[in-house]
C-alpha positions in Angstrom: 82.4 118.2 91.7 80.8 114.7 91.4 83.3 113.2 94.5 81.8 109.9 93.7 83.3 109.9 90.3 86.2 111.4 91.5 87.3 108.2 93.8 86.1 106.2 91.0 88.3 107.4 89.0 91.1 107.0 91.2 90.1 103.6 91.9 90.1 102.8 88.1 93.7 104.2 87.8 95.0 102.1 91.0 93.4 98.7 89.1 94.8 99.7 85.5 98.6 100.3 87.2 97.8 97.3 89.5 97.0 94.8 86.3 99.6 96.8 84.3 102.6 95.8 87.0 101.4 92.3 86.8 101.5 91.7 82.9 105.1 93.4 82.5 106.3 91.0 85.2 104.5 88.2 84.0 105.9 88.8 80.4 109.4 88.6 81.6 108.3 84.6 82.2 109.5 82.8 78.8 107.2 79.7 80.1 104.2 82.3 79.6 105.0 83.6 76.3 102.9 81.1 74.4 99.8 81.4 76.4 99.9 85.2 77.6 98.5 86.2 74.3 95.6 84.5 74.9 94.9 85.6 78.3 96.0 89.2 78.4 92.8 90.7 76.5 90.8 88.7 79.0 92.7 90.5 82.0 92.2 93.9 80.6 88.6 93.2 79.7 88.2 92.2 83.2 90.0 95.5 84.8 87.4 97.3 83.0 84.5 95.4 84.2 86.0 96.0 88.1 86.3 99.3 87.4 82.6 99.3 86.6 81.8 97.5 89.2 83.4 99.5 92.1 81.7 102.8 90.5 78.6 100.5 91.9 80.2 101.0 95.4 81.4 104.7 95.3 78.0 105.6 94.3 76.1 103.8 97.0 78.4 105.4 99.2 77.6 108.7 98.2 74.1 107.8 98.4 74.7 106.8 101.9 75.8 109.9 103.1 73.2 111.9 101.1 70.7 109.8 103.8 73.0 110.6 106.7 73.1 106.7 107.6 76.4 104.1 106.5 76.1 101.5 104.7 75.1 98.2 106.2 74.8 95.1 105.1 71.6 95.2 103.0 73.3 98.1 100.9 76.5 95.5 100.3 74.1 93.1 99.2 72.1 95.7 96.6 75.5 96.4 94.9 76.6 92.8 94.6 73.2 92.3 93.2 73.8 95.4 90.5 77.2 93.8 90.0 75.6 90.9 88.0 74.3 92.9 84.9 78.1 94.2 84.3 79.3 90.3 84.6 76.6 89.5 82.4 78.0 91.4 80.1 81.3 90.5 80.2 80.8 86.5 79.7 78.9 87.9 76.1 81.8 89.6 75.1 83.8 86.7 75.5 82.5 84.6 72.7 84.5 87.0 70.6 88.2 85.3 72.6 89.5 81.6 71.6 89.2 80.4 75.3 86.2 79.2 77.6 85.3 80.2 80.9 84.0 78.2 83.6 83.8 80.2 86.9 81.8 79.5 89.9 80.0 82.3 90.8 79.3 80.8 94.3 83.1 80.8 94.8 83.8 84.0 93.5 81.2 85.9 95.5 82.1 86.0 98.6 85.3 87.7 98.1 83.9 90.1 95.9 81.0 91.1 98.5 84.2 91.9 100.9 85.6 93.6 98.9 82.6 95.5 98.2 82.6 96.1 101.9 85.5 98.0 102.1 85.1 99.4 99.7 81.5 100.8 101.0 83.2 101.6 104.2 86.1 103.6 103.1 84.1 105.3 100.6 81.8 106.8 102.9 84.1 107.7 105.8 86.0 110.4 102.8 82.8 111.4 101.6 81.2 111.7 104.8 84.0 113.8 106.0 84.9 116.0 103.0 85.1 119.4 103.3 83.9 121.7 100.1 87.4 123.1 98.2 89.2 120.4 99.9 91.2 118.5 97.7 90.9 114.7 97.8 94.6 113.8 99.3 93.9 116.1 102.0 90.9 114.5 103.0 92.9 110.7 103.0 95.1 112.6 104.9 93.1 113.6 107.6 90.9 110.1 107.9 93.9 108.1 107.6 97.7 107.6 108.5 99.7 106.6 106.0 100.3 103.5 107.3 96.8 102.7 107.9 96.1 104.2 104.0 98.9 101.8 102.8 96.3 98.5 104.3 93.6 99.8 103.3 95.4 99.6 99.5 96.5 96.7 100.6 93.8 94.8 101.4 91.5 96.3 98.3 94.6 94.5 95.8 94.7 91.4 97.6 91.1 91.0 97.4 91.1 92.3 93.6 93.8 89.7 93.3 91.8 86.8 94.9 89.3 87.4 91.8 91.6 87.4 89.4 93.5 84.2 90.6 89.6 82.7 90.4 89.5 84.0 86.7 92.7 82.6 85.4 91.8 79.3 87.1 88.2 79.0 85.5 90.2 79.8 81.7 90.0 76.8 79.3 92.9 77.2 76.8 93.2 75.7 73.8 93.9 72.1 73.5 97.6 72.7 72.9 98.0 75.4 75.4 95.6 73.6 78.0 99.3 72.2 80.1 100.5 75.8 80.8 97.3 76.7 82.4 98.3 75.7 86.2 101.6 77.3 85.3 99.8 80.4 84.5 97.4 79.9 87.6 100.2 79.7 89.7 102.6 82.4 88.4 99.9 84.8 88.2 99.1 84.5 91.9 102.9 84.7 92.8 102.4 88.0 90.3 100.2 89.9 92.1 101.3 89.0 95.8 104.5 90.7 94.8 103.1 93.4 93.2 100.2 94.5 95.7 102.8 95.5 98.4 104.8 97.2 96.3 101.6 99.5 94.4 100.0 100.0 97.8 103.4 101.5 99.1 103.6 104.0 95.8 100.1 105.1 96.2 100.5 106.0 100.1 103.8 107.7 99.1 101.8 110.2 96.4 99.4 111.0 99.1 101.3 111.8 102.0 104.5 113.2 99.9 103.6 116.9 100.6 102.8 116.6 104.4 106.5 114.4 104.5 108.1 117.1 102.8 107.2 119.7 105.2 107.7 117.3 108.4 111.2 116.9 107.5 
């Protein structure tokens, strides 16, 4: 089993439920309704690229523990650096959406290298501590609490959610649509603070529901 890919892949469905969440609330907003079409493909292009990009991090991790040595610094740095070709490609694909994009990479990049970080760090504690025929809930289990597996959620959305809230406010709308942009800016952000708490909960609750079940 490629445990790299494996957290990946639960990574990936955490960020698709996470951006999921967020547009059904956001649709409920009839202020949005105008400008939503034009913004949603952009969000879901942009879960895919994170998704991408944190495979970057699961696999350094693995790397990491193949060398017997955690991640430092330098190895944060080398995926931030990978990160670039994958953002590369997602500002081409956006000449195909009837909005501009001005983003500030300088401003985006030091959340995304903490994010990074964590990721790294969490990464390599579950692989480092894996056990072969173990399955992957059992190994959160025994690294974390639940508690303490509900922050680390936590703390991955809210970061995922800074970048986000950086995107939305570097989107140039159409001319007509242009005044609902700081709505959308600020809605958004109110979006995911709500929704973060509520995800990270859920996905400590599907972990630690077996070991509850016998406890009580």
């Amino acid at each position: 089993m490629d445990r790299a890919a494996h957290l990946a892949a639960l990574n990936g469905r955490l960020l698709q439920a996470f951006s999921r969440c967020s547009l059904e609330t956001l649709r409920a907003t009839s202020a949005l309704r105008l400008v939503l079409p034009h913004v949603e493909p952009l969000l879901a292009l942009n879960v895919s690229k994170e998704v991408r990009k944190d495979a970057l991090a699961f696999r350094a991790a693995a790397e990491a523990v193949a060398r017997g040595a955690a991640p430092d610094a330098q190895a944060a740095g080398r995926v931030l650096e990978a990160t670039k070709t994958i953002d590369r490609e997602f500002l081409r694909r956006l000449d195909d959406f009837p909005l501009r994009l001005e983003i500030s990479y300088a401003r985006v990049a030091p959340v995304r290298l903490r994010r990074i970080e964590r990721l790294l760090e969490a990464a390599y504690r579950l692989l480092a501590h894996w056990p072969p025929h173990t399955p992957l809930r059992a190994v959160i289990q025994a690294q974390y609490s639940a508690e303490a597996y509900e922050q680390l959620i936590l703390g991955l959305l809210r970061l995922y959610g800074e970048e986000a809230g950086a995107l939305a406010r570097a989107v140039r709308l159409p001319r007509l649509l242009a005044p609902l942009t700081e709505r959308l800016v600020r809605r958004l952000d109110a979006t995911l603070a709500e929704v973060a708490p509520r995800l990270a909960r859920d996905a400590s609750a599907r972990v630690y529901r077996r070991r509850a079940s016998v406890s009580s």
